[in-house]
C-alpha positions in Angstrom: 0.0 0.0 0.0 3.0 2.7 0.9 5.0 1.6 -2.1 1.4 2.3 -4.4 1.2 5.6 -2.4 5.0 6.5 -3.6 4.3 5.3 -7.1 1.1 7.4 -7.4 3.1 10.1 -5.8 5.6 10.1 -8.6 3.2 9.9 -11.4 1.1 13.1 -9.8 4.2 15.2 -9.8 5.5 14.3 -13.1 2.1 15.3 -14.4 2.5 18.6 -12.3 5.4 19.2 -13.4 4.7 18.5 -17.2 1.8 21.0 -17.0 4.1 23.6 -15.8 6.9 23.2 -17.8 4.1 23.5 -21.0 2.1 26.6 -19.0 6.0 28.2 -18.8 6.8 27.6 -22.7 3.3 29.5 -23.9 4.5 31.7 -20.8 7.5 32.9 -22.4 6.6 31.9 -25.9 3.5 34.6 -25.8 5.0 37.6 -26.2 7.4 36.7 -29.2 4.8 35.4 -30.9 3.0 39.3 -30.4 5.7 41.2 -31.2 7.6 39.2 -33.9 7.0 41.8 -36.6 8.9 44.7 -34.2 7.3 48.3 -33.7 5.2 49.2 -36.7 6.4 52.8 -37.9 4.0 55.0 -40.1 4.8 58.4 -41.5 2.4 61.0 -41.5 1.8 64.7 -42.0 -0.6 67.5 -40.8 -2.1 69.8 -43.5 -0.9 72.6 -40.8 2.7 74.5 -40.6 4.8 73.2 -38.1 4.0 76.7 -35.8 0.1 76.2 -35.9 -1.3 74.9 -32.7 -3.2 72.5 -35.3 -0.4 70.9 -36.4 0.7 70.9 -32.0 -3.3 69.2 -32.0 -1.8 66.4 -34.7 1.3 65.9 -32.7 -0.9 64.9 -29.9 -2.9 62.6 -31.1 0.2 60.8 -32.5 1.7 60.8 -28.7 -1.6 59.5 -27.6 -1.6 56.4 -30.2 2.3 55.7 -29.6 2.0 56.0 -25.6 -1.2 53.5 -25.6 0.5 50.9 -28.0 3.1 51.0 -25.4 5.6 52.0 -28.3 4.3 49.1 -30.9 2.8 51.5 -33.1 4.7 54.9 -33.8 3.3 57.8 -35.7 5.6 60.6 -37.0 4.0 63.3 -38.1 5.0 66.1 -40.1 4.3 70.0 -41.3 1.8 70.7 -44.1 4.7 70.5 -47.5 7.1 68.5 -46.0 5.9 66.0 -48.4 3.2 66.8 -50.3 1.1 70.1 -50.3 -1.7 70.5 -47.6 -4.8 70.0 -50.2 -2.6 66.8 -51.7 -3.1 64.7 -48.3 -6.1 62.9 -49.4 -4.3 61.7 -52.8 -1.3 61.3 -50.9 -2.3 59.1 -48.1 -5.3 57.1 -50.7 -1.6 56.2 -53.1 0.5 55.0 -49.9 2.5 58.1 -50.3 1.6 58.9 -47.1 0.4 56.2 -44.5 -1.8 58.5 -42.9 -2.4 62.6 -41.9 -4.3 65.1 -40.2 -6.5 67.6 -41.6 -10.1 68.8 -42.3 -12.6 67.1 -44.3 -13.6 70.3 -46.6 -9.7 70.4 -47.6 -10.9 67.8 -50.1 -14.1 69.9 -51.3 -12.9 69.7 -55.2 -12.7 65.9 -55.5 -16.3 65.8 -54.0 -18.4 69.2 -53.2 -20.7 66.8 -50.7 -17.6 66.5 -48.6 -17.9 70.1 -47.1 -21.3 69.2 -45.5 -18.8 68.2 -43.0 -17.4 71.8 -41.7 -19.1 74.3 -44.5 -22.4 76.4 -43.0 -24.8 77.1 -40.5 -24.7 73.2 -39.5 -28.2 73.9 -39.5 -28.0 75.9 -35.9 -26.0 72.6 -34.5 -22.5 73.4 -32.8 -20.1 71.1 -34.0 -19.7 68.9 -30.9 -23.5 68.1 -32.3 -22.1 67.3 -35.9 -19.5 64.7 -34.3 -22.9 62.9 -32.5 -24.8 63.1 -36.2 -21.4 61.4 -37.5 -20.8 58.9 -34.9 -24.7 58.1 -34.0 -26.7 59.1 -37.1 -25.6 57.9 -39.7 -22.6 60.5 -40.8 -19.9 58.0 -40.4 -21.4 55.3 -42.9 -22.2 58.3 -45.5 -18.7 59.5 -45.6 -17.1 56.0 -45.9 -19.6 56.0 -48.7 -18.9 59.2 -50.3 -15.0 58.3 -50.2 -15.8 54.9 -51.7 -17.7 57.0 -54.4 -14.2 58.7 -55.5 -12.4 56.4 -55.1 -10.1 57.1 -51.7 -8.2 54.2 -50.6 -8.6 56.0 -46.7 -10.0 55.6 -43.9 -11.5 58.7 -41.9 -11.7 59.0 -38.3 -13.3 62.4 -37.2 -12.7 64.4 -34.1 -12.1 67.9 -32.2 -15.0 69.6 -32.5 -14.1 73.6 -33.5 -15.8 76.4 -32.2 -17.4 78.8 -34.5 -15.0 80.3 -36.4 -15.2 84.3 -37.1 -15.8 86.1 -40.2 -12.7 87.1 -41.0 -10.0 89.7 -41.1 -10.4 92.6 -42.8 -9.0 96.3 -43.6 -12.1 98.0 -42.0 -15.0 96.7 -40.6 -18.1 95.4 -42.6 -21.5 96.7 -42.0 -23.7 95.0 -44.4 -23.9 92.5 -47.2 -22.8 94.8 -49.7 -19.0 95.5 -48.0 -18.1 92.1 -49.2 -18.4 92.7 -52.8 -15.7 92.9 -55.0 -13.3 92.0 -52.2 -11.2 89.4 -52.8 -11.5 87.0 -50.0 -10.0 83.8 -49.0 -11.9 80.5 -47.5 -13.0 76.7 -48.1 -15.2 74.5 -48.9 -18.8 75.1 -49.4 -17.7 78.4 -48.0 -16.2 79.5 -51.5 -19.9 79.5 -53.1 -21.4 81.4 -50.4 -18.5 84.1 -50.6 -19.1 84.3 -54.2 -23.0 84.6 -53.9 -22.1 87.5 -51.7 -20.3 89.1 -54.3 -16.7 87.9 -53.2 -13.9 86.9 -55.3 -12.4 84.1 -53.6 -9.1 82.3 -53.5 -9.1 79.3 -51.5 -5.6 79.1 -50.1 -3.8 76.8 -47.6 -3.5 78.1 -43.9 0.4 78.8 -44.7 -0.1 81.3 -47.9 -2.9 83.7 -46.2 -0.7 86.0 -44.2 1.9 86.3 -47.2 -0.7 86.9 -49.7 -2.7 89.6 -47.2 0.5 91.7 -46.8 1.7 91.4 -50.6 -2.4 92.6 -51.7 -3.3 89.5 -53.5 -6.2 89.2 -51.5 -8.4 92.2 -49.4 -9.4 89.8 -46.5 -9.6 85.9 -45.3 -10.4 84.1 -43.1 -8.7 80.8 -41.5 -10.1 79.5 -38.1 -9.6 80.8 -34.3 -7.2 83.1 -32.0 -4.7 81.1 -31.5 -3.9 79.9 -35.0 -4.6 83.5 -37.0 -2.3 84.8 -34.0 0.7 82.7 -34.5 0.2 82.4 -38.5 0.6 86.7 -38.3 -2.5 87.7 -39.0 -2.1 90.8 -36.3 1.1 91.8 -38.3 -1.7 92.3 -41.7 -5.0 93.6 -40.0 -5.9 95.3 -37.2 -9.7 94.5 -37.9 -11.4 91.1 -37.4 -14.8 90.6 -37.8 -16.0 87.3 -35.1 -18.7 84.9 -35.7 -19.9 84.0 -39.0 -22.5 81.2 -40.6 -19.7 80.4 -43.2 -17.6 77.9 -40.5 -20.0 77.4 -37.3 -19.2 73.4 -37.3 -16.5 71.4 -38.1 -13.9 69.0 -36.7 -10.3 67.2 -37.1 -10.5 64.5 -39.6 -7.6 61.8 -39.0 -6.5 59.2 -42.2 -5.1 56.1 -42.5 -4.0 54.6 -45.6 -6.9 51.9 -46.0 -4.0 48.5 -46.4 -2.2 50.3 -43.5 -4.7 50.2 -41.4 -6.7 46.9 -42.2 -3.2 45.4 -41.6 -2.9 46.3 -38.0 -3.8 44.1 -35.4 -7.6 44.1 -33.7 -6.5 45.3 -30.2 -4.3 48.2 -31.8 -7.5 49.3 -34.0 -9.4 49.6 -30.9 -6.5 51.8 -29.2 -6.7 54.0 -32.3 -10.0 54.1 -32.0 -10.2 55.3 -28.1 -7.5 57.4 -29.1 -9.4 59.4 -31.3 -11.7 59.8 -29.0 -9.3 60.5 -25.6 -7.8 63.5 -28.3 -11.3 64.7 -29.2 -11.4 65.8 -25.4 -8.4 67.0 -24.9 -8.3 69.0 -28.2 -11.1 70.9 -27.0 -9.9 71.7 -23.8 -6.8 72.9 -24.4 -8.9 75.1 -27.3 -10.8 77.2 -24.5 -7.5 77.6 -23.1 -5.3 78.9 -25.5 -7.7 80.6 -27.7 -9.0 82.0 -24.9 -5.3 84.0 -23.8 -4.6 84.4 -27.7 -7.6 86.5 -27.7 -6.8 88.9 -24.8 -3.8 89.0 -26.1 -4.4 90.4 -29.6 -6.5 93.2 -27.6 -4.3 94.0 -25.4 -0.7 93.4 -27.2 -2.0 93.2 -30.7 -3.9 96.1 -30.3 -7.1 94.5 -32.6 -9.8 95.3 -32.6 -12.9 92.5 -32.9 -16.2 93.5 -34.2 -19.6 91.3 -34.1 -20.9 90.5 -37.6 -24.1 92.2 -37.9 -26.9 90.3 -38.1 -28.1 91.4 -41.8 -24.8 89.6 -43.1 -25.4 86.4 -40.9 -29.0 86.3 -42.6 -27.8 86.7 -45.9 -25.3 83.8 -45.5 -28.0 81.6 -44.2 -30.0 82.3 -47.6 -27.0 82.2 -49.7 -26.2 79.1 -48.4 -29.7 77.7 -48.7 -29.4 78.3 -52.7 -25.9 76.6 -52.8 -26.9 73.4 -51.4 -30.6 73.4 -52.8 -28.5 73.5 -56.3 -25.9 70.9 -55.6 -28.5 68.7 -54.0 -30.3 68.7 -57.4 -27.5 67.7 -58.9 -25.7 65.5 -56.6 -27.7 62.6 -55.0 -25.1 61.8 -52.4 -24.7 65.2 -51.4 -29.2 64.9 -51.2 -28.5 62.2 -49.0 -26.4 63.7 -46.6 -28.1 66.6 -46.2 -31.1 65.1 -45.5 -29.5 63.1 -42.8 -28.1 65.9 -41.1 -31.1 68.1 -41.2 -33.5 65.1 -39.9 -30.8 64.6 -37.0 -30.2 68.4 -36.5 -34.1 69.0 -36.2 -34.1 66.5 -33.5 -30.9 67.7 -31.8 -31.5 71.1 -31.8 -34.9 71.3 -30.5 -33.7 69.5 -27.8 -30.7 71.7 -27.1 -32.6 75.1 -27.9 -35.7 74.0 -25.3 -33.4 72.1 -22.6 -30.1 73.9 -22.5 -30.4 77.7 -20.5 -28.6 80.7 -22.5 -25.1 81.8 -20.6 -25.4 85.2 -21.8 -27.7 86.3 -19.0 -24.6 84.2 -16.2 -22.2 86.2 -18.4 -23.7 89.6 -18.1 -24.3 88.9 -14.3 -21.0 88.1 -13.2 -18.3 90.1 -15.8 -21.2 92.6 -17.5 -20.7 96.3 -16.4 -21.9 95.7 -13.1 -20.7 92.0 -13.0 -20.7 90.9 -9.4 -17.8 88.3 -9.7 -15.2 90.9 -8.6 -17.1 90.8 -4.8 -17.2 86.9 -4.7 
């Protein structure tokens, strides 16, 4: 009986041990078998200069994506012309030329106009944190894959970084009325372009990097390009003294990030994912750090600058809105994709909006209360 006891004794911790020399093996053998390939490396580049805090916004997202891969995926990104110009991304990135890059959606307005229904006009009164929910829950995300399927882009778009309403422009003196914008030559994007030139504008739609230089050599009268921070550091102050805020021309739109379609159907499951949480951790951030900086930039220019900023007056917001209303009426009858997508994002923004418009109470009244003329912060 002892020497059965011994024998069964043997056989149990040869079995043991078996089972933990084979647990030990997939142990060690695990991680080679997740890393065999090395660090993937992909080289980007921003449609931004290197100086714009948009191209700083790209360089973030990158440092979000390599610090959650732990170092297995690394983006570099670089400045707008480093390799190709800024409106070349999309071709660039769709050929391999690029593996992937960071830039606007509207950038690409002349391969397909329905592609600035994504950061061109009134948004149909949604902000453009509510644009990102019509892409992501109502249908915007399938509609674009569509639309880029429809010319042919070998990409695909991730969208993020909602942009606050970006201002009219800068100008020489301010404008009063519809009428001041005729004959100027102006620069803008997009959907943008027609609504300038039903205004009477003649537009020039140059990259971020060119509008200064072209302001201060009189090849254009007046431009816009997006918020404080970035017209500040791209020298805008150095042009114009005058800059006319909010506008109907640019009141929603957001980051778009691309991969190079093989790139990125060749990464692994679990790294898809980190992109896609990525995305979503730099949306955030992105517009935090917005209200920060723009927010200083803009003192700043008063106070250091010595601008001067001007509300658009209402007759010239109106008179987007039905300018506007005539572009997309006409390319809608001649574009069924771009039909589709507006009627998407009107059906959502109807929805949306009522919500926001009866839920959400108006700051203005806070604002004047605490920092008006006799704002009553100062005795808290």
């Amino acid at each position: 009986m002892k020497r059965r006891t011994q024998i069964e004794g043997r056989t149990s911790r040869r079995k043991f041990l078996g089972g933990a020399a084979m647990a030990g093996v997939a142990m060690v053998a695990a991680p080679k078998v997740v890393r065999a390939q090395g660090p993937i490396s992909m080289r980007w580049q921003s449609t931004w200069p290197s100086k714009d805090i948009f191209h700083e916004f790209a360089l973030d997202f990158a440092k979000k994506v390599n610090d959650m891969t732990g170092g297995d995926l690394k983006i570099e990104v670089l400045p707008a012309g480093a390799v190709v110009p800024a409106f070349g991304l999309l071709d660039a990135v769709s050929q391999g030329t690029l593996d992937g890059g960071h830039g606007v959606v509207v950038y690409h307005y002349g391969k397909q106009a329905a592609l600035a229904l994504w950061g061109s006009g009134p948004g149909f009164a949604m902000d453009a944190n509510m644009l990102l929910a019509w892409h992501k829950y109502g249908g915007g995300k399938e509609l674009l894959a569509k639309l880029y399927e429809s010319i042919g882009a070998n990409v695909v778009s991730l969208l993020y970084g909602p942009m606050p309403t970006q201002p009219l422009g800068w100008f020489k003196k301010p404008v009063a009325k519809p009428e001041d914008l005729q004959g100027l030559k102006f620069r803008t994007v997009g959907i943008s372009i027609d609504v300038f030139t039903g205004l009477g504008a003649a537009v020039n739609a140059l990259p971020g990097g060119e509008i200064v230089a072209a302001l201060d050599r009189g090849l254009i009268d007046a431009a816009e390009f997006n918020n404080a921070s970035s017209d500040r550091v791209l020298g805008f102050p150095d042009v114009s003294k005058i800059c006319m805020l909010q506008s109907y021309h640019q009141n929603a739109e957001q980051f778009e990030v691309l991969f190079n379609k093989q790139r990125y159907d060749g990464l692994p499951e679990q790294m898809k994912a980190v992109i896609t949480n990525a995305v979503e951790a730099a949306s955030a951030d992105m517009s935090w750090k917005a209200i920060d900086r723009y927010s200083r930039d803009y003192l700043e220019m008063q106070t250091v600058d010595k601008v001067k900023f001007y509300k658009t007056p209402e007759a010239i917001l109106k008179k987007q809105m039905e300018v506007y209303d005539e572009v997309v009426k006409k390319k809608a009858a001649e574009n069924p994709l771009f039909k589709e997508i507006l009627e998407s994002q009107i059906a959502f923004a109807e929805r949306a909006t009522r919500w926001e418009q009866d839920t959400v109470v108006g700051r203005r009244l806070a604002f004047d209360h605490y920092f008006g003329q006799e704002g009553v912060a100062k005795d808290l």
